[in-house]
NUKOLSE-931445 format. One line per 10 residues: their letters; for each residue x, y, z of C-alpha. Coordinates in Angstrom, 2 decimals. Each point is the difference from the previous one (the first is absolute). Layout:
BEGIN
A	X,Y,Z | ...
//
This chain:
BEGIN
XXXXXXXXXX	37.38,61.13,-119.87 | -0.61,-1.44,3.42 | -3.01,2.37,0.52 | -1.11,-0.63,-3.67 | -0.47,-3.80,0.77 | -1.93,0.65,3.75 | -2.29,2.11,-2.23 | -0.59,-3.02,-1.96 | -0.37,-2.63,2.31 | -2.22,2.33,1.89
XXXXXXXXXX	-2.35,0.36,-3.08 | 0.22,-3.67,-0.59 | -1.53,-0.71,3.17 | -2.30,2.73,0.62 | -1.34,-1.30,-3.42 | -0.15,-3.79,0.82 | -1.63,1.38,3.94 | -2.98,1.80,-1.91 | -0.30,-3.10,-2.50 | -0.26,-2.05,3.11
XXXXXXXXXX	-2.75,2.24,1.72 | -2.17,0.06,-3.61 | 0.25,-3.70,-0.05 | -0.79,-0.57,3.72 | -2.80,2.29,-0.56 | -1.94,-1.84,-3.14 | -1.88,-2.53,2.20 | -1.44,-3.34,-2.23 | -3.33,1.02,-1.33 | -2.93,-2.61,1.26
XXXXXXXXXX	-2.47,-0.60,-2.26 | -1.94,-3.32,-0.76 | -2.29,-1.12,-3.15 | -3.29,-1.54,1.21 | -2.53,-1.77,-2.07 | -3.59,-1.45,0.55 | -1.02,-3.44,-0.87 | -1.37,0.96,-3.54 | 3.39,1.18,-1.20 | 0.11,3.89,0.86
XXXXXXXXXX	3.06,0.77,1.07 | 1.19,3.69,1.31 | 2.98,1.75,1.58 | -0.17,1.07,3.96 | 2.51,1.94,1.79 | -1.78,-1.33,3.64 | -0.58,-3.55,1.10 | -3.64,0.63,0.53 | -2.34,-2.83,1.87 | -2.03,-1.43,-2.45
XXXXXXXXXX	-2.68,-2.29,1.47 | 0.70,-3.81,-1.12 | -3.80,-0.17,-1.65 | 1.26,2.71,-2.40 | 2.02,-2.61,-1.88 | 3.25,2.56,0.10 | 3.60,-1.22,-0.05 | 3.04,2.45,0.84 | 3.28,-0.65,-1.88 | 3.43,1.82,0.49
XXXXXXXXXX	0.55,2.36,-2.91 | 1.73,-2.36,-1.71 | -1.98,-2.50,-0.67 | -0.76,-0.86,-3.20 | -3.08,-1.81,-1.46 | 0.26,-2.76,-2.53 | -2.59,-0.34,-2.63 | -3.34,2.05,-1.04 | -1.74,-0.16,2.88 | 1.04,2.77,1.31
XXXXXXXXXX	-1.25,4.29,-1.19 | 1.63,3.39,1.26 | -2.29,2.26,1.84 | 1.23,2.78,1.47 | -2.16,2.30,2.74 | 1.11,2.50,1.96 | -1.22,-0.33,4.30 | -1.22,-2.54,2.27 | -2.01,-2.98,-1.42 | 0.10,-2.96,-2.50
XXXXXXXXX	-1.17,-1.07,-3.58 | -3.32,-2.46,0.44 | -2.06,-0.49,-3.47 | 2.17,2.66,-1.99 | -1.04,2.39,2.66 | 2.10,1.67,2.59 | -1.39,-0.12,3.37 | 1.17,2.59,2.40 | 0.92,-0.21,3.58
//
């Protein structure tokens, strides 16, 4: 019985160690949503320097717009939405 239980406990906490070390592990995910001054807004997983003439804003990834102004355009690389038309970097 004794040896039984020590089994147990032992599985109990080799479970809730290995739990631990997953969790530990997963590291937040940093991603923002930029958009230009006509409205296109895309996803970005790295703050890239966008020159201030550009008209770009960066938000945290959860921001959320409010009204119409606003269209999804996604791109994969470097660059930025001007005119419709993604410029790369």
């Amino acid at each position: 019985m004794k040896t039984s239980r020590k089994l147990l406990l032992q599985g109990a906490l080799a479970a809730l160690l290995g739990a631990g070390a997953v969790i530990a592990s997963a590291g937040s995910a940093s991603a923002y949503i930029v958009c230009n001054r006509d409205g296109d807004c895309w996803h970005t997983h790295n703050r890239h320097h966008y020159r201030f003439a550009w008209g770009i804003t960066v938000h945290p990834d959860h921001w959320r717009w409010r009204g119409d102004h606003y269209r999804w355009h996604e791109h994969a690389g470097r660059g930025y939405w001007r005119s419709g038309v993604w410029i790369t970097f």
